[in-house]
N, C-alpha and C positions, 0 to 999 in steps of 0.2 A: 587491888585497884578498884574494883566495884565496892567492894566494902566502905573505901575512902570516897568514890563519886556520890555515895548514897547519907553517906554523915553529912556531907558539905550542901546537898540537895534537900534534905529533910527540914520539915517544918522545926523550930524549936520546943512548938506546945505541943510535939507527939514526934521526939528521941528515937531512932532506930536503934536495936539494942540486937545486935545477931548474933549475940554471946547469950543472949535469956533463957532460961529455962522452959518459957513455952515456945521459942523455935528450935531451941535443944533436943527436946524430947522428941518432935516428930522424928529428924536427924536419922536414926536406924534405918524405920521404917522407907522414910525418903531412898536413903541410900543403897536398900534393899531391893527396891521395885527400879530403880535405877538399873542395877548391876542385873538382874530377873532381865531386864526388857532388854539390854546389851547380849547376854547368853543366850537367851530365849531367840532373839534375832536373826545372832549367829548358824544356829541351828535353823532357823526355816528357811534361811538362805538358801543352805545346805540340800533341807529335804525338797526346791521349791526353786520356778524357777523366778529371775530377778522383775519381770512383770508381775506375776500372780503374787507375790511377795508385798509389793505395794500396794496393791489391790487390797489384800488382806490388812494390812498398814491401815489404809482409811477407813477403814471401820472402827477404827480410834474413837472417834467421837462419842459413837453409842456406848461403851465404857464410861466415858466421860461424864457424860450426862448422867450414867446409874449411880456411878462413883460419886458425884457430886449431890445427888440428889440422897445417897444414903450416907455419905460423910457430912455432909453442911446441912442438907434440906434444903437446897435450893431446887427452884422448879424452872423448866423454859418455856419459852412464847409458843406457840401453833405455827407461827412459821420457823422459827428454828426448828421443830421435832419432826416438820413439813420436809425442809431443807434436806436433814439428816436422812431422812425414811428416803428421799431420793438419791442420795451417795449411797446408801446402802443396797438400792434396788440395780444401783450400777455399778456394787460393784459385786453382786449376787448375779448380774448377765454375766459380768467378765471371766468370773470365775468358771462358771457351766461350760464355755471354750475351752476351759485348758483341757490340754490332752494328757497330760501328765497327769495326774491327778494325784496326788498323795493325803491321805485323808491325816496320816499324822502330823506330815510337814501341815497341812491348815490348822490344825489345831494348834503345833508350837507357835504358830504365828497369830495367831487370836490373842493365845496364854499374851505373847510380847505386846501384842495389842492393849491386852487392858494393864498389865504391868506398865506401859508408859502412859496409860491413863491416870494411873493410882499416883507414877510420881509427878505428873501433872496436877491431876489434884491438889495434894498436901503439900506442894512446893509454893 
């Protein structure tokens, strides 16, 4: 159905073609960081509890931004890397609370962090 909404939507002097070989190829790699960030999830759920989980979840961004800036080269404004620097400094307080602390569940959860950033990115 999106396939169909996006032919009937599309400009005629620039074709969506989702069958091409240059949206083809990313294809793997998309579906790999996909299926990485789902597993990857799963598991810090696990080692982690369901607050400090999101917590570590918004720290997405900062992924995003590296990932973007070393796949495309793009760069962002002072107040976006402003914005960002302050989600991350809250959610670096958040985190120092928890009493649990599990230093491997943070990391599966970063790992899933930048794995849904990657297939952000290249999607």
């Amino acid at each position: 159905a999106t396939v169909v909404a996006l032919l009937v939507q599309v400009p005629k002097h620039r074709p969506y073609r989702p069958f091409s070989a240059a949206i083809l190829r990313h294809l793997p790699l998309v579906t790999l960081a996909k299926a990485l960030n789902m597993y990857l999830s799963f598991l810090a759920m696990k080692r982690t509890s369901l607050p400090v989980y999101n917590v570590l979840k918004r720290l997405q961004p900062v992924y995003a931004l590296l990932q973007d800036w070393l796949i495309r080269g793009t760069t962002s404004s002072g107040w976006e890397l402003g914005g960002i620097a302050i989600m991350c400094f809250g959610s670096v307080v958040t985190g120092l609370g928890d009493l649990d602390f599990d230093l491997v569940g943070y990391a599966v959860a970063l790992a899933a962090a930048a794995c849904q950033s990657l297939y952000l990115v290249l999607a």
